[in-house]
C-alpha positions as CSV (number, residue, x, y, z in Angstrom):
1,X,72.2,109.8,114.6
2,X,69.8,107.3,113.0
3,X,71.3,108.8,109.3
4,X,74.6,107.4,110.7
5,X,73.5,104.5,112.0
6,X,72.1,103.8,108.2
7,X,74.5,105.5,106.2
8,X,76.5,102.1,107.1
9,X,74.7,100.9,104.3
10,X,76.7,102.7,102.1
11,X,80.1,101.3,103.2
12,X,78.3,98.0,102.4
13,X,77.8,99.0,99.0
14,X,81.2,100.4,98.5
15,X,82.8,96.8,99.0
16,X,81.0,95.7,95.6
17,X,81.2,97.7,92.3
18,X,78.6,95.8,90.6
19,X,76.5,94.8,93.6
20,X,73.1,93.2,93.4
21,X,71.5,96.7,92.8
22,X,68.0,95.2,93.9
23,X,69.7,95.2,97.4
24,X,69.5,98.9,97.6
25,X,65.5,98.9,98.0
26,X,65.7,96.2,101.0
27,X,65.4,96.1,104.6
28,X,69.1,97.0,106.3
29,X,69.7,94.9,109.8
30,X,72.5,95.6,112.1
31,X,73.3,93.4,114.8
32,X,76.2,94.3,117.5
33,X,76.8,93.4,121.0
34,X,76.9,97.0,121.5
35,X,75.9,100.9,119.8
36,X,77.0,103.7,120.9
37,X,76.3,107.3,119.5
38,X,77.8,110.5,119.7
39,X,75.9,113.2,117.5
40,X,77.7,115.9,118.9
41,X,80.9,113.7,117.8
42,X,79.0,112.8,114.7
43,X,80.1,109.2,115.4
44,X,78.6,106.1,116.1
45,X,80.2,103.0,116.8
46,X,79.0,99.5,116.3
47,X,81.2,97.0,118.5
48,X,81.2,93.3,119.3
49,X,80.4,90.9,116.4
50,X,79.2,93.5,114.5
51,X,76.6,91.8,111.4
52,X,75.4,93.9,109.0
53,X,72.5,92.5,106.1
54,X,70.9,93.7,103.6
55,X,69.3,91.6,101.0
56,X,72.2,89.5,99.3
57,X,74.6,91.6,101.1
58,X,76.2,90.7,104.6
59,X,79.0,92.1,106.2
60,X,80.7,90.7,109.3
61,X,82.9,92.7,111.6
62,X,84.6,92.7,114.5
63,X,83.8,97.2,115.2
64,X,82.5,99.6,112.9
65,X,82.6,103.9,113.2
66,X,81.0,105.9,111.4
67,X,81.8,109.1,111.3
68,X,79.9,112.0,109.4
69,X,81.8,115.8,108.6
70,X,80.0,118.9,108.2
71,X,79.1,118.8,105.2
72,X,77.5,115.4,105.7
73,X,80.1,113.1,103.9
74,X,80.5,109.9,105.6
75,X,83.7,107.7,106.7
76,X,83.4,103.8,107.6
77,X,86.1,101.6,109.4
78,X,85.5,98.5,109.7
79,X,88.2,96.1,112.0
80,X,87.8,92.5,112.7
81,X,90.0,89.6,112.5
82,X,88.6,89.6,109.4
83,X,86.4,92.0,108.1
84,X,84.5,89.7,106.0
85,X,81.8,90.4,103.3
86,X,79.5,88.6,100.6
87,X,77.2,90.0,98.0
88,X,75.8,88.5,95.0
89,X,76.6,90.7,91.7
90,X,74.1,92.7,89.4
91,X,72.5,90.3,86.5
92,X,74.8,87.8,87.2
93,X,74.3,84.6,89.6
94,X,77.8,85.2,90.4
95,X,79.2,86.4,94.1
96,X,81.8,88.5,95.1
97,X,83.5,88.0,98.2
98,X,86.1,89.6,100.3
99,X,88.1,90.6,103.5
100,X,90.9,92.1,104.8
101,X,91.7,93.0,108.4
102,X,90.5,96.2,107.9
103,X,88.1,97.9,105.4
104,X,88.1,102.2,105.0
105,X,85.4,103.6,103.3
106,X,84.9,107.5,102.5
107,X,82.2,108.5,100.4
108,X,83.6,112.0,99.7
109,X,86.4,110.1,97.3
110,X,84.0,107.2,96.8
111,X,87.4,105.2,97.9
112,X,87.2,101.7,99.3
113,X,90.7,100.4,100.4
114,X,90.7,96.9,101.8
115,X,93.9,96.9,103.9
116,X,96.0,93.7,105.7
117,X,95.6,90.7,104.1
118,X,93.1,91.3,101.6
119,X,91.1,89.4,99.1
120,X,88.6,89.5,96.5
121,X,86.7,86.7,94.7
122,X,84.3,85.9,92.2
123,X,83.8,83.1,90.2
124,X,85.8,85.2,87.8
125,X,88.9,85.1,89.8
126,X,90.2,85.7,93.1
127,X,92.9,88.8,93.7
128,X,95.1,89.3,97.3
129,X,97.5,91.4,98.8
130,X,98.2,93.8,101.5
131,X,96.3,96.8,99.9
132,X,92.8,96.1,97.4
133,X,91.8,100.3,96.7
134,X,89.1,100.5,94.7
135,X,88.5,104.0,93.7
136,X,84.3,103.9,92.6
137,X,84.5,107.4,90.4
138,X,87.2,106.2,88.3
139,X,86.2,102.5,88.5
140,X,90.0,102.1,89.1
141,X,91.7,99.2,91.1
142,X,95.1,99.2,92.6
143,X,96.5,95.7,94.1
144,X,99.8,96.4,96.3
145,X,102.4,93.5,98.3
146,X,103.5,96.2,101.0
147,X,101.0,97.7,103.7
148,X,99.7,101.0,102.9
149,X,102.4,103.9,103.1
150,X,105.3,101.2,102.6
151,X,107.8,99.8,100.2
152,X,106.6,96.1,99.3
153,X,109.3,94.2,101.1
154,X,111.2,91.0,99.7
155,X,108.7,88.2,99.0
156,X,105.8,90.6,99.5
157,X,103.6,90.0,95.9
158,X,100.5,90.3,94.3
159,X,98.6,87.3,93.7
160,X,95.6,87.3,90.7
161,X,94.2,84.2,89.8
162,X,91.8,84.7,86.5
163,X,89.2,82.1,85.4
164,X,88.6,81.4,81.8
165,X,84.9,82.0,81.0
166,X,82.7,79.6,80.4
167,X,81.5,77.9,76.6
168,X,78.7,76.5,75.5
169,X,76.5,74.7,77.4
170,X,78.6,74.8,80.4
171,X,78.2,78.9,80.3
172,X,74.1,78.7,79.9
173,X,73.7,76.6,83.3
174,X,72.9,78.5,86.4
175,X,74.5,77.5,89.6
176,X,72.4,76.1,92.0
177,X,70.6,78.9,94.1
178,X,72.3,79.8,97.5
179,X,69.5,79.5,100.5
180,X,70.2,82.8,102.6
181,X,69.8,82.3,106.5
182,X,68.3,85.5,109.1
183,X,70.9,85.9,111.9
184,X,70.2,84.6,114.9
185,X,71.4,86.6,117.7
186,X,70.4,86.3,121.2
187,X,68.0,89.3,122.6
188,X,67.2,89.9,118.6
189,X,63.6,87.9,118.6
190,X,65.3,86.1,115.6
C-alpha cells in the first residue's frame, strides 16, 4: 500500500506539464483527516481536507482514491468543492494554477482531465470550461463548454484569456519570490 499511498505523487505531477522538475527529488506530505487502505482492493483513499505537498507543488482536496490495476498502472480522483492545485513551472518564476470540481488522472494514458468548472492559469494566461484534458504523451489540450459526454448547451463556451509577453526591461525583472508556508494541521507536530 505505501506505493499507493506515494504514487499520489504522480497525479500531482500530471496537473502541470512543465512542473518545477526539481520537485520531483523532494519530500511528498499528505495530510487527511482520514486513510484508509485496501491492498487486496488495490485502493486507498485519502478523505477529509485532503493536502498534498511537495516542494513548490500543493494540491488541496476535498477525497482522493487511488487505485492501482494488475499491471501496476495507477488511477487518481480527486473531488472537492474545488480541487485546487499550485505549482511553480520549470526555469520559469512563473506559476500555474488550477481547479475544477473534480480532477481524473490515469497514468496508463498519461491523461489528466479536469472536469466541472475548470481552470488553468499562468501568468501567460488563464483558460476555463467544463472539461481541461490534457493528454501528457501527445502534449495535446482540449478545452470543452459542455460536461464530459455532453453536447455544449446554449451559452456554454470556452473562455482563453492570453497575455502578451513581456519587452524589454519589463521581461528581465523577476517577480518577487513567493514565501511557501508548512501546513499546519492539528495531531501533525507541524
Amino acid at each position: 500500500m505505501r506505493t499507493l499511498a506515494f504514487a499520489l505523487l504522480l497525479f500531482a505531477f500530471a496537473t502541470s506539464a512543465s512542473a518545477e522538475k526539481a520537485d520531483r527529488e523532494k519530500e511528498i506530505q499528505v495530510l487527511a483527516d482520514r486513510l484508509t487502505a485496501d491492498d487486496a482492493k488495490r485502493e486507498a483513499v485519502y478523505d477529509g481536507n485532503v493536502i498534498v505537498t511537495q516542494g513548490t507543488l500543493r494540491v488541496v482536496a476535498s477525497r482522493i482514491v487511488v487505485r492501482e490495476d494488475a499491471e501496476g498502472y495507477r488511477s487518481f480522483v480527486a473531488t472537492g468543492g474545488p480541487v485546487t492545485f499550485r505549482q511553480k513551472r520549470d526555469k520559469t518564476e512563473d506559476w500555474i494554477e488550477g481547479e475544477a470540481q473534480r480532477a481524473e488522472f490515469d497514468d496508463r494514458s498519461d491523461l489528466l482531465k479536469l472536469i466541472t468548472q475548470a481552470r488553468l492559469k499562468s501568468a501567460q494566461g488563464e483558460i476555463t470550461g467544463e472539461l481541461i484534458s490534457y493528454d501528457r504523451g501527445r502534449d495535446f489540450f482540449q478545452v470543452t463548454g459542455g460536461a464530459p459526454g455532453t453536447a455544449a448547451s446554449a451559452g456554454s463556451r470556452v473562455k482563453a484569456t492570453i497575455v502578451p509577453p513581456k519587452k524589454g526591461a519589463e521581461a528581465n525583472k523577476a517577480a518577487p519570490p513567493v514565501e511557501l508556508k508548512p501546513d499546519r494541521a492539528p495531531g501533525t507536530g507541524g
